[in-house]
N, C-alpha and C positions, 0 to 999 in steps of 0.2 A: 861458481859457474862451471860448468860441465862443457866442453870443448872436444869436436871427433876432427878429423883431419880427411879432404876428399880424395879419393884415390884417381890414379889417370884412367881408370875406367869408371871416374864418379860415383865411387860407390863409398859411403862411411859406414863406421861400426858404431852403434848404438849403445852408448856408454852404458856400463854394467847397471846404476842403480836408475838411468832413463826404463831399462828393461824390467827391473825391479818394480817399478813404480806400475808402469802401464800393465805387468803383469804378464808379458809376453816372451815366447822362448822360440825357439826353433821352430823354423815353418811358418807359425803364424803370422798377419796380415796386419801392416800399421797404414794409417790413412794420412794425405798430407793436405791441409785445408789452407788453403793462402786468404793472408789477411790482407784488408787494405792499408795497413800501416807498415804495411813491409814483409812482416813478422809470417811465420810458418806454425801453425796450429799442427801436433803432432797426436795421434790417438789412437788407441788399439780398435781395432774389428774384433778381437775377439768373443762369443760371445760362449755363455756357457749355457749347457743343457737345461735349465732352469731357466732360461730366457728363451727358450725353444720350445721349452711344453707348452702343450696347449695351442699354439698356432694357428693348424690345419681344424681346431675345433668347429668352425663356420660351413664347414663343406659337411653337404649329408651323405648318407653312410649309404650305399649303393648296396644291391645284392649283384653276384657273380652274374657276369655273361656266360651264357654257353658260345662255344665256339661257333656252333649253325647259326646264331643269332649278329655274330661279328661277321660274320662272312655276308647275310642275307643283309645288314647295312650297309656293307662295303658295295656290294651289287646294286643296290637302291640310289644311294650316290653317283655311282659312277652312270647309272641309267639317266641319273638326271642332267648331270655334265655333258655328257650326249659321247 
């Protein structure tokens, strides 16, 4: 069993091979899930770039605004707000 100790500003260190395990190092983000049986589910956010391709794929591919066109919307809206 693995054992951290809490500090007076409640904070623990994250035993070496917890850190090991979940894969996580400096900076990165761990998630704490409470269970109904008392218990604290511990899990990394990390996620890596290959869990990230492809995402945005659903969104369609716009052509550039020109700036006379941002500005002639922005006018159009705000005419309509009054």
């Amino acid at each position: 069993m693995l054992v951290s100790k809490i500090t007076t500003k409640g904070q623990i260190t994250i035993p070496k091979k917890v850190r090991e395990f979940l894969k996580v190092t400096t900076s990165d983000k761990v998630e704490f899930t409470l269970l109904e049986n008392g218990k604290v589910l511990l899990t990394s956010e990390q996620n890596s770039a290959r869990e990230l391709f492809g995402m945005l794929k659903h969104r369609k591919q716009r052509q550039p605004v020109a700036v006379e066109q941002m500005e002639a919307a922005i006018r159009k809206r705000r005419e309509q707000r009054g």
